[in-house]
Residue, then its C-alpha position, 0 to 999 in steps of 0.5 A: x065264481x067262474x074266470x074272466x072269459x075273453x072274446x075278440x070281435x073282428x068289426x068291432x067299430x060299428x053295426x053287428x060287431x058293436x051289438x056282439x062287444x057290448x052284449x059279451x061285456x054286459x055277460x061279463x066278458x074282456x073283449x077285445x074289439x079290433x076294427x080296421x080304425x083301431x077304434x072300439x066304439x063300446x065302452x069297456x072293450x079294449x081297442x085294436x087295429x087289423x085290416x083283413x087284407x094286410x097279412x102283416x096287421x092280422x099278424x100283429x093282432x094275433x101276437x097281441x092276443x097271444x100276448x094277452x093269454x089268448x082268447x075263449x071266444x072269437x065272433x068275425x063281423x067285418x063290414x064290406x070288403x071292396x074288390x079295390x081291397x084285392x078281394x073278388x066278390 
């Protein structure tokens, strides 16, 4: 039997993110869902909060993976990122 393969998902609370999380589940992977709520709307996926805009949440979401042995997949789907966010289109 092959090892529990693990995934993040950046956007994971809504649209694409949602679709990728519960699709990675269903195959058999932990995934771990982060959005900027901190909610993964898919049942199974363990929940985590990053803002792509804040240096200091991107970190803490990286020593929690690193703290979790780290990941086999990452997949990035964030929703719209406004330029009221610092980000120029």
């Amino acid at each position: 039997m092959e090892p529990n393969r693990k995934a993040v998902v950046i956007g994971a609370s809504g649209g694409l993110g949602n679709a990728l999380s519960a699709g990675l589940i269903a195959r058999g992977f932990t995934v771990y869902g982060f959005s900027r709520s901190g909610a993964a709307s898919v049942e199974g996926a363990i929940a985590g909060q990053i803002d792509l805009t804040d240096e200091a949440s991107i970190e803490a979401a990286a020593a929690h993976l690193h703290a979790a042995g780290g990941t086999d997949l990452a997949l990035a789907a964030p929703g719209s990122v406004s330029s009221e966010h610092g980000l120029q289109p």
